[in-house]
C-alpha positions as CSV (number, residue, x, y, z in Angstrom):
1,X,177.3,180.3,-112.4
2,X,175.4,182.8,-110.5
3,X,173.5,185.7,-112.2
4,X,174.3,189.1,-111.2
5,X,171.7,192.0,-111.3
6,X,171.8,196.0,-110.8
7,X,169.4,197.7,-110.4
8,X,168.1,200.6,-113.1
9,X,170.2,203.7,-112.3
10,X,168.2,207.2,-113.0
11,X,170.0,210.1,-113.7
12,X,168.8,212.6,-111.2
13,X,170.1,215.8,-109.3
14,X,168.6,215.8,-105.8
15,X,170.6,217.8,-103.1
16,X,172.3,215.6,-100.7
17,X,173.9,216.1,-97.0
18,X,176.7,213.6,-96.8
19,X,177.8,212.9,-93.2
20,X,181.4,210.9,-92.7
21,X,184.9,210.6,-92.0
22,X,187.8,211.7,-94.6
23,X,190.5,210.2,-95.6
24,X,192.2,211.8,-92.6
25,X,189.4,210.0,-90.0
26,X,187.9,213.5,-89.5
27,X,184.4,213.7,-89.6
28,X,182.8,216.0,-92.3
29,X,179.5,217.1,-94.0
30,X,179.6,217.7,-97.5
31,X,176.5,219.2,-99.3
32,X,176.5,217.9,-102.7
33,X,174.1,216.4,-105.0
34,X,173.2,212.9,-106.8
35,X,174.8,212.0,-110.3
36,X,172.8,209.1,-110.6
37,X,170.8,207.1,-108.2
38,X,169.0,203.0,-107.9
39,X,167.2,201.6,-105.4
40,X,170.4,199.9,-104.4
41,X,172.8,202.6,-104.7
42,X,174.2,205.9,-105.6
43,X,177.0,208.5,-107.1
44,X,177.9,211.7,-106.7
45,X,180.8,213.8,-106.6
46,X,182.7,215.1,-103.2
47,X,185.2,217.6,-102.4
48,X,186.6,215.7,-99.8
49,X,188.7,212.6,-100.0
50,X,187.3,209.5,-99.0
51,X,188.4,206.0,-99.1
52,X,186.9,202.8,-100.5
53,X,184.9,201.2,-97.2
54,X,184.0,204.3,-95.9
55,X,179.8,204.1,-94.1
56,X,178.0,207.9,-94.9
57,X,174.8,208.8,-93.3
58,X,173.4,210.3,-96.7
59,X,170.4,212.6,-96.6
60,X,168.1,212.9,-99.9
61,X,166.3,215.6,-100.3
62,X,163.2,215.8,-102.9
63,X,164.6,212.6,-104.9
64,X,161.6,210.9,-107.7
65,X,162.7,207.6,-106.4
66,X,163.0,208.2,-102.7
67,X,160.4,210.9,-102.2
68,X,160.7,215.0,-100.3
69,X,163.5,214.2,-97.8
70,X,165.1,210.5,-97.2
71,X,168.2,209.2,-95.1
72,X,170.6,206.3,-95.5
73,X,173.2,204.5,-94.7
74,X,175.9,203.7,-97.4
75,X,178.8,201.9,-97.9
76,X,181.7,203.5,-100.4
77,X,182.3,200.6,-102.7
78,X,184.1,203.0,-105.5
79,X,186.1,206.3,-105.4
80,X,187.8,208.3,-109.0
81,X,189.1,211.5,-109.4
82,X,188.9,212.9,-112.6
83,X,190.9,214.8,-115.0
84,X,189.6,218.3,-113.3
85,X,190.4,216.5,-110.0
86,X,187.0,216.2,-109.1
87,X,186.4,213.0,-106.7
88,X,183.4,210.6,-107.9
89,X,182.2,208.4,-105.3
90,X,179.9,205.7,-105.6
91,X,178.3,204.0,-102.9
92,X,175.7,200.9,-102.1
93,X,172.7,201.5,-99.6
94,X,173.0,199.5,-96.3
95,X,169.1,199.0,-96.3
């Protein structure tokens, strides 16, 4: 039986620039900023529907984990709307 780890997960509101596609395949940039955040991944909420799968260029700005101004490549590995049908995303770093 394998042995999974995660990664500690701070809570942390940096600004991000999130560059993708919709749910309609129309590309988008969403300013928005971090929920929580890992060396491994990240959360946040968005305005704009996305699907599971999805690949965002994500920039960082002025994050305590990842320094002034960072950007990545993510993967959307979880999507939930709320009860105020806000949409939180959370997403695993390609790097």
């Amino acid at each position: 039986m394998s042995k999974v780890t995660s990664a500690v997960r701070t809570k942390e509101k940096s600004k991000l620039f999130i560059k993708c596609a919709d749910a309609n395949w129309e590309s988008f940039t969403e300013q928005t900023e971090t929920h929580d955040i890992s060396e491994t991944g990240i959360s946040f909420y968005l305005k704009k529907p996305v699907w599971v799968d999805t690949h965002l260029t994500i920039k960082i700005a002025s994050s305590n984990l990842f320094g002034h101004l960072h950007t990545v490549t993510a993967k959307v590995v979880r999507v939930h709307v709320d009860s105020s049908s806000r949409q939180f995303v959370a997403a695993r770093f390609d790097e």
